[in-house]
N, C-alpha and C positions, 0 to 999 in steps of 0.2 A: 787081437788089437783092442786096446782100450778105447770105451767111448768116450768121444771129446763133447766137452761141455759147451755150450757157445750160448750167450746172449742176444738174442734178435730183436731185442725191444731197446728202443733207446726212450729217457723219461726225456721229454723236451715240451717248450707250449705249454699250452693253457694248461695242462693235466700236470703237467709238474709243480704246481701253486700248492697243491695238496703235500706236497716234500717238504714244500718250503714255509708253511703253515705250521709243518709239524716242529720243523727245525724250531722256528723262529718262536712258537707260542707253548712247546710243549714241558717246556722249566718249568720247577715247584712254581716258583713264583705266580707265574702268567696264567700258567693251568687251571690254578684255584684262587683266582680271581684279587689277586696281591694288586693288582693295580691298573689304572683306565686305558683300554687298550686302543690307540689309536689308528688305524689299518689304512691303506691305499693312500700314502701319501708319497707322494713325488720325489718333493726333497726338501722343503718345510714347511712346519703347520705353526701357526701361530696361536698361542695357549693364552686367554682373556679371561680377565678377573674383573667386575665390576664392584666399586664400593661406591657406599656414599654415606652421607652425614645428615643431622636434621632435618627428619623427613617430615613432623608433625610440627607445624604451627600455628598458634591459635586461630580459629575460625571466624572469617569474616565475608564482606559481599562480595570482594574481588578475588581475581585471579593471580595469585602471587609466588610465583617460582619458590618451593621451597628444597633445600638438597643442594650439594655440590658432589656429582658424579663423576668418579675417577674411574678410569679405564686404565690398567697396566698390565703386562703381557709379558709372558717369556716364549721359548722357541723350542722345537724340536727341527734338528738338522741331523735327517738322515746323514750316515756315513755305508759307506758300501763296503761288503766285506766277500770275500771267497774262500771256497773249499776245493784245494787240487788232493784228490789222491788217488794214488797207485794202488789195488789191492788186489793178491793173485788170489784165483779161483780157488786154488786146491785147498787154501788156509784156510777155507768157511765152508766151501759146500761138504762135508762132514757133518757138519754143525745144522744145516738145512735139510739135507735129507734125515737126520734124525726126525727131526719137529715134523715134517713130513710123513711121517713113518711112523710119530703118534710117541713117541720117547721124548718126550718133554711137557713138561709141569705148566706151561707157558697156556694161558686162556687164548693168547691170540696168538694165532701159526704162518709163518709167512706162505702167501701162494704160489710164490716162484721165488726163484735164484735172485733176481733184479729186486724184487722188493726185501728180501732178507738184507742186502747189503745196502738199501736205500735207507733200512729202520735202524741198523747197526750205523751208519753217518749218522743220520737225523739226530738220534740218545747222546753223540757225545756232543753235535752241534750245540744241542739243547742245554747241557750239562753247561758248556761254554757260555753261551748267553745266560744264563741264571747268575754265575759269578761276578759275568761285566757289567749287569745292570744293576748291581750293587755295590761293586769294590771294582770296576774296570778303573783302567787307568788310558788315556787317552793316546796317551804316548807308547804304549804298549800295545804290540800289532795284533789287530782282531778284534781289540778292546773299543768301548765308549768310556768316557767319563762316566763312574757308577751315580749313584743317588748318592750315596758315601761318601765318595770322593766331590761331588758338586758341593757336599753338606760343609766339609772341610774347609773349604776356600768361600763360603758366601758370608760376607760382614752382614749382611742384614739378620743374620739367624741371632737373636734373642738370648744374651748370656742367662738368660732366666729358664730358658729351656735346654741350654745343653747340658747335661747328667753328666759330671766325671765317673769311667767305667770301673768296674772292680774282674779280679779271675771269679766267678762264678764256681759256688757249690752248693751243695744241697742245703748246706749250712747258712748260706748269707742271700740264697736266690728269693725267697719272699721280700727281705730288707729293701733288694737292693730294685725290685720292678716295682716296691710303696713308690723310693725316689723318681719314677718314669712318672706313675699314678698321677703324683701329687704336683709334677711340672706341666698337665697337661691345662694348655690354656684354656681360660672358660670358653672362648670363642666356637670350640669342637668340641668339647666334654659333652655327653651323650650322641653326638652327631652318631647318627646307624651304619654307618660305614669306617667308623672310627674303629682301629687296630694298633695293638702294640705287636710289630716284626719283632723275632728276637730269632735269634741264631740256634743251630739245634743244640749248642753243649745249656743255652741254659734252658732250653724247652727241656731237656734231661734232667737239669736238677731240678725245675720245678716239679713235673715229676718225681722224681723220688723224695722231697720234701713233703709233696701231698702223702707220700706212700710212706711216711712214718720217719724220713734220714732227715728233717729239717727240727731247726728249732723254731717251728711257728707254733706249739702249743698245741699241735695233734697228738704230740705224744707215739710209741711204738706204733699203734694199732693202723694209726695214717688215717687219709680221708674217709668218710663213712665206715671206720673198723675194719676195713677191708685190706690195709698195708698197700704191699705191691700189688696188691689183686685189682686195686679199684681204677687203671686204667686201662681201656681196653684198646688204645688206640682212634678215641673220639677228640672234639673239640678242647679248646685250654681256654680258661678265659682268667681273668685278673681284674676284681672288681667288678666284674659285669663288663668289663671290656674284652672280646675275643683278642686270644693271643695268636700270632699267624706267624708259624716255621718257616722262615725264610731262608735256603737253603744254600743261597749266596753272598749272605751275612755269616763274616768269620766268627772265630769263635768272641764270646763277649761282647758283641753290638747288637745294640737295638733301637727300632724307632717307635714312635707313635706318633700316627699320622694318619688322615684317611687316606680310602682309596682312592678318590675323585681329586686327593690332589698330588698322588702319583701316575705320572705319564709316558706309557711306551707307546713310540713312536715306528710304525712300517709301512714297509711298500709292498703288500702280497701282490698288487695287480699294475707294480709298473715295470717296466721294460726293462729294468736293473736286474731282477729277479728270474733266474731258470735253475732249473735241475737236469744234468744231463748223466746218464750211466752208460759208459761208450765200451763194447767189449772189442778191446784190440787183437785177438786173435788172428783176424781175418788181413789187417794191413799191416802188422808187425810181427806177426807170427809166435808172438809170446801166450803166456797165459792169464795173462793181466785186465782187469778191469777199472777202468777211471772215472772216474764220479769228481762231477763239476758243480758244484753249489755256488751261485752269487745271489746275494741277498743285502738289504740295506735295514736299519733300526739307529735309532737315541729313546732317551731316558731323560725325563727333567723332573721337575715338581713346579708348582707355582706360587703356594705360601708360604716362605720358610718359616712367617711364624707361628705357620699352626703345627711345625715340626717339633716335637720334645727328640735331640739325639741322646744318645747312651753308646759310650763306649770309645769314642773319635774323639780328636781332638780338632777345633775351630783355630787356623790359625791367622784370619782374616780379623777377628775381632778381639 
């Protein structure tokens, strides 16, 4: 008689935050610090920008208000999202006791049954969120409005900063991130947190135009004589500005923008949010295991003018 597999652990509660952390933060983007991460909010945070004007006026005995201080604010409104699914035992444990058993390449091994198929949801959750907070579409189920998509529809974004896109190649990709370079407002140029997002087909070409395929005047031999040798998979930068692989930016868009004024917005510690892994053997007699994921996030920005886009088209202005 074959031994029957059964799951005894259900993820519920506090401990399940750690699923839902992983889901919700573990995209290229969020991972490697693409943008300001807002956590425990309810259901909306309100995002403040302070400016003002004429701060210095000549010096005299009195006391004289100088400045006009403006406060304006955008929002983050969590939306709530879930994960229903079905998935039978036999299709992965295989797969598990392998890594188990020491037959896999993999640095980190699941410890049980339950966690193997908790990290297998979380990778595509994650994969999911990367896409929407970039090119989601609101009206698309599971989706937020991306930063992309917000970028599209805001009349206040600056025709001086949006870059008509080009198909990127190895051949036009130095040309064509001069035009991001050179649109970037004074206001953030050198700012330390300042980033050009680009998509990975042109982090490729740049690449192989450093690596000798472009006509920027390296010539065969590429970046430091090295050809294709001379990346090894480190940082990119363009003019002194880090270039950041955004892996939910399609192919041929990019931005430049800081961090501090991209905003993801969650709720890891409110009561919208659980992870549950229910093995139904026991009340339905199948082989099946279900994995319930709810969780909430948004995405906004707060200056568009400090945004240069590339690639989009603005149909508000």
């Amino acid at each position: 008689m074959a031994t029957t597999t059964s799951l005894t652990t259900t993820y519920a509660g506090q401990h399940s935050g750690m699923w839902v952390k992983a889901a919700l933060l573990s995209g290229n983007t969020l991972s490697n610090g693409g943008m300001t991460i807002m956590p425990n909010i309810a259901y909306k945070a309100v995002i403040n920008k302070l400016s003002t004007d004429g701060l210095l006026a000549n010096a005299s005995c009195d006391f004289t208000a100088t400045s006009t201080v403006t406060i304006t604010e955008r929002t983050l409104t969590l939306e709530n999202f879930q994960v229903n699914l079905s998935l039978c035992k036999k299709d992965y444990i295989t797969s598990w006791q392998s890594e188990e058993m020491g037959f896999s390449a993999n640095k980190v091994l699941a410890k049980s049954f339950a966690d193997y198929l908790l990290a297998f949801v979380v990778e595509k959750v994650a994969s999911a969120i990367e896409t929407s907070i970039w090119n989601g579409v609101n009206a698309t189920d599971g989706q937020v409005a991306g930063i992309m998509t917000l970028l599209t529809a805001d009349a206040s974004l600056p025709t001086a900063n949006e870059v008509s896109g080009a198909t990127i190649t190895s051949a036009n990709v130095i040309e064509e991130l001069e035009k991001i370079y050179k649109a970037i407002p004074a206001a953030v140029y050198g700012a330390d947190d300042l980033k050009i997002y680009v998509s990975q087909n042109i982090a490729k070409s740049y690449i192989s135009a450093l690596g000798g395929f472009g006509a920027s005047g390296l010539g065969s031999n590429g970046s430091d004589n090295k050809g294709t040798q001379w990346y090894t998979n480190g940082s990119l930068t363009y003019g002194g500005i880090p270039l950041f692989v955004a892996n939910g930016l399609t192919a041929n868009q990019a931005i430049a923008a800081q961090t501090s004024n991209l905003f993801f917005g969650c709720g890891l510690l409110n009561d919208a949010n659980e992870v549950r892994l229910i093995d139904t053997a026991e009340t339905l007699g199948d082989d099946n295991v279900r994995v319930v994921m709810r969780a909430g996030y948004a995405v906004n920005y707060h200056s568009v003018s400090d945004i240069v886009t590339y690639g989009i088209t603005n149909s508000a202005n």
